[in-house]
C-alpha positions in Angstrom: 146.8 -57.6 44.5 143.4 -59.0 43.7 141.8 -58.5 40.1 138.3 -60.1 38.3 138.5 -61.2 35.7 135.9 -58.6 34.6 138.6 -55.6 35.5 140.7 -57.7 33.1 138.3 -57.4 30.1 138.3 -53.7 30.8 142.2 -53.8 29.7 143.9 -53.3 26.3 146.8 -55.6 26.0 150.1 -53.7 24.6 152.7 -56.1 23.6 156.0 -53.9 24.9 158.6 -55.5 22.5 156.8 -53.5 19.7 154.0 -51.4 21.1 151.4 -52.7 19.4 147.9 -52.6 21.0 146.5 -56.4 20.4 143.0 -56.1 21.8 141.1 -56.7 25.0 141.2 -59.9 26.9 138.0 -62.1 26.3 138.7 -65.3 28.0 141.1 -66.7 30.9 142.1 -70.4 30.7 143.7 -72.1 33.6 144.6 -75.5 34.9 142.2 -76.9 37.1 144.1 -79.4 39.1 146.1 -76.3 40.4 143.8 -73.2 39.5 146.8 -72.0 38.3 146.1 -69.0 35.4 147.8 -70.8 32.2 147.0 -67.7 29.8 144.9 -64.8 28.9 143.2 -65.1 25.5 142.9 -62.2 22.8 140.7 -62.0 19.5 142.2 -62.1 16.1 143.3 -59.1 15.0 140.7 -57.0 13.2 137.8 -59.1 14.0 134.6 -59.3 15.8 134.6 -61.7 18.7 131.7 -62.8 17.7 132.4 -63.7 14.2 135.7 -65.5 15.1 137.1 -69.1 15.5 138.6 -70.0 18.9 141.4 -71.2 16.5 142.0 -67.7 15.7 142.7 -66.9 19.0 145.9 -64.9 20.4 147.4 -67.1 23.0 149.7 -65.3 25.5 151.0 -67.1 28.3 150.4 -65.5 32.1 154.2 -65.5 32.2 154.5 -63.1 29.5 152.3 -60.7 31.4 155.0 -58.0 32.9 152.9 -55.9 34.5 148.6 -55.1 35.0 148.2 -51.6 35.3 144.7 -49.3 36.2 143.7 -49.4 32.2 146.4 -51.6 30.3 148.2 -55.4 30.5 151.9 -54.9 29.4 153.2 -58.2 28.2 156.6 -59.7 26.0 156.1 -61.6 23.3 158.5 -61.8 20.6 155.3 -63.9 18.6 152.2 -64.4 19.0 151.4 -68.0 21.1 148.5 -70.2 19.8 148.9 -73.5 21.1 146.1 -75.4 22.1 147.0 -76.4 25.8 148.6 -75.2 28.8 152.5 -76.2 29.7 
């Protein structure tokens, strides 16, 4: 399966441990030596993506990601991630 990463900013994300809707995906980071996709990145709950620090970022790890559907991103987190750099 192929997907851009505009199809991906299309999607909510819905965390399946609780439910919870925690936004649309507004940035990819990945590690370049391998192009390998390290994480998808979220905005803060509640905000603007404008108006918010990268800081404030959700974090969720491409591994957490269970399944990419036609219009949502399923993922398991028991937390929300924000580390600063790949593993």
């Amino acid at each position: 399966m192929f997907c851009s990463f505009c199809s991906l900013r299309d999607k909510e994300v819905v965390n399946i441990r609780d439910g919870k809707i925690l936004g649309c995906v507004i940035d990819i980071e990945f590690d370049v030596p391998t192009g390998k996709i390290c994480r998808i990145v979220l905005p803060p709950p509640g905000r603007f993506t404008f108006f918010s620090s990268p800081k404030n970022n959700i974090y969720i790890p491409w591994d957490h990601i269970e399944k990419i559907g036609d219009d949502t991103i399923l993922v398991r987190c028991a937390e929300i991630i924000c580390p600063k750099k790949c593993k």
